[in-house]
C-alpha positions as CSV (number, residue, x, y, z in Angstrom):
1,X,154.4,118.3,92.5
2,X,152.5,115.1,91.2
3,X,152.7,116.0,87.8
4,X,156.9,116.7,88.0
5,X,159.2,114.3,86.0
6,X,162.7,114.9,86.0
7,X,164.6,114.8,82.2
8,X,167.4,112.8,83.6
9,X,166.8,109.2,83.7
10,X,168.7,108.6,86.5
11,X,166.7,110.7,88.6
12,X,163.3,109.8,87.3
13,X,164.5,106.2,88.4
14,X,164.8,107.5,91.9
15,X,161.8,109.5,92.4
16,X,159.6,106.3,90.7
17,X,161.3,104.7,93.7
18,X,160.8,107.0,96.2
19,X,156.9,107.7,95.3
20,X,156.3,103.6,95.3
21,X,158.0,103.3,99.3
22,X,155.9,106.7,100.5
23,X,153.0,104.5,99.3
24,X,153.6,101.7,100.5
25,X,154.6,103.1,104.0
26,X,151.7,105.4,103.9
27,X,149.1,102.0,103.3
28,X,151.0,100.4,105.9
29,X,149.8,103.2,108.3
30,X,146.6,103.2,107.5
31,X,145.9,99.6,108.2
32,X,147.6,99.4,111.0
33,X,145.5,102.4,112.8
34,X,142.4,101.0,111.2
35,X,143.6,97.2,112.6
36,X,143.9,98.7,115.7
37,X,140.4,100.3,116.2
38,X,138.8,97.5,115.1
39,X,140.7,94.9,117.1
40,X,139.2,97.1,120.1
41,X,135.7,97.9,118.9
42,X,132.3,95.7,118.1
43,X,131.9,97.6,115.1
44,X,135.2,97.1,113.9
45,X,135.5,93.5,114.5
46,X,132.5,93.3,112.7
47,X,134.2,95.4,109.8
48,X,137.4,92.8,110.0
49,X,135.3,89.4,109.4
50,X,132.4,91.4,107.1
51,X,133.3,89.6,102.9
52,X,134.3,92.2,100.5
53,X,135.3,94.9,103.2
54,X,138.2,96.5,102.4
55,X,140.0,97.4,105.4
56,X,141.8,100.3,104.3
57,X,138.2,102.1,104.4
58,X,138.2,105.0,107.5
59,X,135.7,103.5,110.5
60,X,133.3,106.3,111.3
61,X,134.0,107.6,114.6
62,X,130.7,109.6,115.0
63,X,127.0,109.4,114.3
64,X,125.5,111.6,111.9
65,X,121.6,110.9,111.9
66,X,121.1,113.3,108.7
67,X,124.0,110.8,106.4
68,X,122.9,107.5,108.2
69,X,126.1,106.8,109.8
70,X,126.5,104.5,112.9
71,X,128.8,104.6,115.3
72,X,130.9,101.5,115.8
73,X,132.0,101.5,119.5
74,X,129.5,103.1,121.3
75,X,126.0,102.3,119.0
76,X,123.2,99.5,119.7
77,X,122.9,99.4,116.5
78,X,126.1,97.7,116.1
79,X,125.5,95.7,118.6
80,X,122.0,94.2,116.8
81,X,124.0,93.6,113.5
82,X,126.3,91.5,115.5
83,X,123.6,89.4,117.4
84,X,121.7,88.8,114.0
85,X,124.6,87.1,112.1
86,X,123.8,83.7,112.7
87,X,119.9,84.4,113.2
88,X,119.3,84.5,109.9
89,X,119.7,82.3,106.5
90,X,122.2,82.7,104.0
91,X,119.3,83.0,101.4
92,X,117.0,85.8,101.7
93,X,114.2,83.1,102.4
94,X,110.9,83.4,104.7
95,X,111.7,82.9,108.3
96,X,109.6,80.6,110.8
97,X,107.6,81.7,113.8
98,X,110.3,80.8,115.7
99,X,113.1,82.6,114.0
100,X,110.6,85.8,114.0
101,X,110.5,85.7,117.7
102,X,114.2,85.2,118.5
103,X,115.1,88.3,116.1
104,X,112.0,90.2,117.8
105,X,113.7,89.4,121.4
106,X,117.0,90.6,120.2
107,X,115.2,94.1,118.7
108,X,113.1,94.6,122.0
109,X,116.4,94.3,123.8
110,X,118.5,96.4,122.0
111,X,116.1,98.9,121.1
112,X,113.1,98.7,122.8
113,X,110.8,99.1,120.7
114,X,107.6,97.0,120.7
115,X,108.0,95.2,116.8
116,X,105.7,92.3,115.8
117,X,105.0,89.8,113.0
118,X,101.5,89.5,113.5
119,X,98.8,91.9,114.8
120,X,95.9,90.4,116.8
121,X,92.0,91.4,116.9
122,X,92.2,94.8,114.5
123,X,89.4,95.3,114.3
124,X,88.2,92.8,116.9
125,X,86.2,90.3,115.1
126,X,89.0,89.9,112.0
127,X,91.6,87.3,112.5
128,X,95.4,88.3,113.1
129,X,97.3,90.6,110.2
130,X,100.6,89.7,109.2
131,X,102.6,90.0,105.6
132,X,103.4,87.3,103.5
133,X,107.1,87.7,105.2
134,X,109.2,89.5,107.4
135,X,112.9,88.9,105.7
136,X,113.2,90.0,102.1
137,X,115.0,92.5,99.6
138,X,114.3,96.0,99.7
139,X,114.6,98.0,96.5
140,X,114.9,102.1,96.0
141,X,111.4,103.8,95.1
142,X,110.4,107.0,94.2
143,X,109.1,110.1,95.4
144,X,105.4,109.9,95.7
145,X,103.0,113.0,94.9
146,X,101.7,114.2,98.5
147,X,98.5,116.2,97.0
148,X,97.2,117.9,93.7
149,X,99.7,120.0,92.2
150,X,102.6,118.6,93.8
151,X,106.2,119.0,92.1
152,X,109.9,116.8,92.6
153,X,111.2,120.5,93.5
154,X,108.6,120.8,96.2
155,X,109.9,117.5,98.2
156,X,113.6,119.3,98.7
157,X,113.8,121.1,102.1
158,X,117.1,122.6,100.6
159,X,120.0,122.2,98.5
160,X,121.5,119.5,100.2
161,X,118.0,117.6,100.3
162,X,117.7,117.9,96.6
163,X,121.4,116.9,96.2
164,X,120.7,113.9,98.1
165,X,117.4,113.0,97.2
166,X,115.8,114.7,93.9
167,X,117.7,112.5,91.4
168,X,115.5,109.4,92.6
169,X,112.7,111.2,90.5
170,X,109.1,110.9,91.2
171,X,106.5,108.2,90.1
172,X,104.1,108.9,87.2
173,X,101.4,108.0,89.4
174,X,99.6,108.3,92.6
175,X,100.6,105.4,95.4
176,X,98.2,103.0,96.3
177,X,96.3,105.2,99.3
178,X,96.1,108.1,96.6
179,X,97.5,111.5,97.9
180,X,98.5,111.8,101.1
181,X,96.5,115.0,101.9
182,X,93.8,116.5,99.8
183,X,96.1,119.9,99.2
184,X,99.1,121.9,99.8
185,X,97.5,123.8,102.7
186,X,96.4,120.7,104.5
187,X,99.8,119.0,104.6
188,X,101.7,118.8,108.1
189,X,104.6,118.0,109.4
190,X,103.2,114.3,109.9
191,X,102.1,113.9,106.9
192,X,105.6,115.9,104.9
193,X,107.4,112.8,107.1
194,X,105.3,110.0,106.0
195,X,105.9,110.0,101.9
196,X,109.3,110.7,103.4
197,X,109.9,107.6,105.2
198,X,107.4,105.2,103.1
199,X,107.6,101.9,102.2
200,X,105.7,100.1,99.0
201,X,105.1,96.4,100.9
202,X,103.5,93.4,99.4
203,X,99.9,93.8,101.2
204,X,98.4,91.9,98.7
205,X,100.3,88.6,99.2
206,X,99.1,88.9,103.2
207,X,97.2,85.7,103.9
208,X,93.6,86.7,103.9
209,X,94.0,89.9,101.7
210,X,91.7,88.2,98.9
211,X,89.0,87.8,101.2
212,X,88.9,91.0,103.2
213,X,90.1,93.5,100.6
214,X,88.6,96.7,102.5
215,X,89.8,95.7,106.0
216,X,92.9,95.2,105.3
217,X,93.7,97.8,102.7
218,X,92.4,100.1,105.7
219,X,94.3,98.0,108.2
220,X,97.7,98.4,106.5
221,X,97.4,102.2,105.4
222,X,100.3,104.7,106.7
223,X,100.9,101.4,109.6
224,X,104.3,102.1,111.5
225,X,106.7,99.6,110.5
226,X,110.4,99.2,111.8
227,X,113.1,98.3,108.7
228,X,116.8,97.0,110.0
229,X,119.3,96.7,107.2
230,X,120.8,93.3,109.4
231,X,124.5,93.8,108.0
232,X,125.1,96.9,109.4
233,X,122.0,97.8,112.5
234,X,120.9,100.9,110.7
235,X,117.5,101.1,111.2
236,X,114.0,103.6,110.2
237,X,110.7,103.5,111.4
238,X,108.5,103.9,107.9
239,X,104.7,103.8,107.3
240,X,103.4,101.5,104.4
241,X,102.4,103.9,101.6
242,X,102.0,102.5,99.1
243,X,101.5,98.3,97.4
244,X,104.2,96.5,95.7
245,X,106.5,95.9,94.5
246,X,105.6,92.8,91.8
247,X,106.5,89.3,92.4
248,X,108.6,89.0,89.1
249,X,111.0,91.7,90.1
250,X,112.5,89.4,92.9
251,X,112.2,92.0,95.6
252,X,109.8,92.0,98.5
253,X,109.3,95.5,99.1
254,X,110.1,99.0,98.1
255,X,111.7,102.3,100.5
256,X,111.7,105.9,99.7
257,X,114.3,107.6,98.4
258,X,115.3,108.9,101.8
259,X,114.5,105.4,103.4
260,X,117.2,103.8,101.4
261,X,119.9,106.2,102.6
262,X,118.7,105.8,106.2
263,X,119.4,101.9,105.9
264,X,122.8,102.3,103.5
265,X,121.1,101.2,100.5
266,X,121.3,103.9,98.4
267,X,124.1,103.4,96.8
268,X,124.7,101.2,94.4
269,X,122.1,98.5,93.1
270,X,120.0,100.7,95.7
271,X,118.4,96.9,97.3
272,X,119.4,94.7,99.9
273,X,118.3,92.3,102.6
274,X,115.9,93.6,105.2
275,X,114.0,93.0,108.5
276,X,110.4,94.8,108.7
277,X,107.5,94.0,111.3
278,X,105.0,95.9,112.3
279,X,106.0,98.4,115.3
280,X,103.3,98.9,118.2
281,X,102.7,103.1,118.5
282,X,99.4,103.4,120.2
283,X,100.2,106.8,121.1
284,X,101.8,107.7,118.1
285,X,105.2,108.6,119.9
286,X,107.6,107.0,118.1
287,X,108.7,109.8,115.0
288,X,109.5,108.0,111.6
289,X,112.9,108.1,110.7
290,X,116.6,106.9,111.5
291,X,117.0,105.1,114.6
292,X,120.4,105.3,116.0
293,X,120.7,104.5,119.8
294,X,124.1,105.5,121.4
295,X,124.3,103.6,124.8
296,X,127.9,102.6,125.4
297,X,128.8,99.1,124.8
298,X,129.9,97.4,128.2
């Protein structure tokens, strides 16, 4: 039926007509359903005043951990996003002490979850651990080889993984903690989830890395870390495996292939402006991975 065209002018006049108003009344529908969820939704009003959003896009209605979608009425990630506009600069620039507190008040709250920017006494006698910064530009890495012998097919759980996922590649060579277990057979589930959800940080620019190479190269290895893309909330609890990137290519750390998806960056330029501190685990309960919390909004 699209591809009809009548041979009588007349006629094709008309229909040219009558396709252009079933447009235009279809659009019409469309953003006025779409005005009216978000004129009743945080999400939504955050989609309304969000630069270079078109609002003809569909708001997601239901969260799906495994695509990294949010809920917009009923998720505290939402709800983050919205408390963190005017927390942050409009450059992607260092933030003080004081900033770093409010924005871990805000996380604590909404997610509670136990973040910080510095790490005290570990080990006892070295003085407090903390990166060089805790807002900068996240860029997509690579898949990282997880012992001798390991293959890009390997990484893919299925299909759909690969489809996702195996057209990021792997790197040429190993990260900076080496393989992440000494062979196939002694690879877990823990360790399968931590080159899934790593993170190449800047350890080197840590005040004090210079002068305490070993303890902090030890210190920062597979350290649980908590990543918030702030536009949007989406959030993933990573490990640091691996150093980097460089200074001159602008961006402050790196994110795994299925890191990036997790935080809506894969698309794209595959960067984007990030939060990441440190996240207190003592007890190693907290899995890595998406974190999408669904209390409802009151």
């Amino acid at each position: 039926m699209a591809n009809f065209k009548s041979k009588n002018p007349k006629f094709e006049h008309l229909r040219k007509k009558w396709v252009a108003r079933e447009k235009e009344t279809s659009q019409n529908l469309i953003d006025k359903h779409i005005r009216h969820i978000a004129a009743t939704s945080l999400g939504g009003l955050m989609l309304m005043s969000t630069p270079g959003v078109a609002m003809t896009t569909p708001p997601v209605n239901h969260i799906e951990a495994d695509q990294g979608k949010i809920s917009a009425s009923t998720s505290q990630n939402a709800l983050l996003a919205s408390e963190l506009v005017d927390k942050l600069p409009a450059e992607t620039t260092k933030l003080s002490d004081a900033q770093d507190q409010e924005i871990i008040g805000l996380i604590k709250k909404d997610f509670n979850l136990d973040v910080k920017a510095e790490i005290d006494n570990e080990p006892s006698s070295s003085p407090p651990k903390r990166l060089n910064r805790t807002y900068g530009v996240i860029g997509g890495e690579q898949h990282l080889y997880r012992y001798p012998g390991d293959t890009l097919n390997a990484h893919a759980r299925d299909a759909q993984d690969w489809a996702m996922y195996g057209g990021a590649g792997i790197a040429p060579g190993l990260g900076a903690y080496g393989y992440f277990a000494p062979s196939k057979e002694a690879v877990t589930p823990e360790i399968e989830q931590r080159e899934r959800y790593y993170l190449a940080v800047q350890t080197f620019l840590s005040p004090g890395f210079a002068e305490r190479v070993g303890e902090y190269r030890d210190f920062y290895k597979f350290r649980k870390m908590l990543v918030i893309n702030p536009k949007t909330g989406q959030a993933v609890v990573a490990v640091i495996g691996d150093a980097g990137p460089a200074e001159f290519t602008k961006k402050h750390l790196g994110g795994s292939p299925e890191v990036m998806h997790e935080l809506g960056l894969a698309g794209g330029p595959r960067k984007g402006p990030v939060l990441y501190y440190f996240l207190e685990d003592p007890d190693n309960k907290i899995p890595l991975g998406p974190i999408n919390l669904t209390e409802e909004l009151k």
